[in-house]
C-alpha positions, 0 to 999 in steps of 0.5 A: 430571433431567439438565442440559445441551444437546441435539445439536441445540441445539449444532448450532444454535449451530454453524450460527449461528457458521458464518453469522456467518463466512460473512458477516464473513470477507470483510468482514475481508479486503477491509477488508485491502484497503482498508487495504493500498492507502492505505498504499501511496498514503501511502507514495507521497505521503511519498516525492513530498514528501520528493523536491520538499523535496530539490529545493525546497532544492537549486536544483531538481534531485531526488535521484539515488536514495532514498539521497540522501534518507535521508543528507542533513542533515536525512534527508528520509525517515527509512527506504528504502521500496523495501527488501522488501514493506510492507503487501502491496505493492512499490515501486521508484523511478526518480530523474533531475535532472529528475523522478521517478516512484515504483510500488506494486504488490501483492505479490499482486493481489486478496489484499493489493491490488486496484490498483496505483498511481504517483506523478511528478513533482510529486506526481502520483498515478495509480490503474491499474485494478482487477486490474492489477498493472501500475504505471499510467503517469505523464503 
């Protein structure tokens, strides 16, 4: 007697695989996301604390760019954030004297990020809404 499978018990198996897939691989890429959009606002906070610390220890004024942050003695940021995609997502920043405000965009709106995100002076963060790759406003 001969062993082994019979083609309908490997395509069986095959249509098994292939619905575990389907279910898993979305799954998978939203959690992606997810993942994405909170480095992003993790991002925006680390760089909202180092900017109030610069301003904290000098006399209230922020920093003119990241550049300031990352030459001061101690660096408040340890690496220019701004620099290329991190996680799916771009950030640019605007420094004044008197305020800041700092954007994550996804690099690509609805693969590496659903929302984009802004965070000002005082380390106000704001959400824009899903499928926006606009950087939402600061108050």
């Amino acid at each position: 007697m001969k062993k082994g499978f019979t083609l309908v018990e490997i395509m069986i198996v095959v249509a098994i695989i292939a619905l575990l897939a389907a279910i898993a691989i979305p799954n998978l890429l939203r959690a992606r996301v997810n993942a994405n959009e909170s480095t992003a606002q993790a991002t925006l906070k680390t760089i909202a604390t180092a900017a109030e610390s610069f301003a904290s220890a000098n006399a209230g004024a922020y920093p003119s760019n990241m550049s300031a942050m990352l030459t001061a003695n101690p660096a408040y940021l340890n690496e220019n954030y701004t620099n290329g995609t991190r996680q799916g997502y771009n950030f640019t920043c605007t420094f004044t004297a008197t305020s800041y405000v700092c954007n994550a965009t996804p690099a690509t709106i609805n693969q590496t990020g659903t929302r984009s995100f802004a965070i000002c002076t005082g380390a106000v963060m704001n959400t824009s809404a899903v499928g926006s790759a606009t950087a939402p406003a600061c108050p």
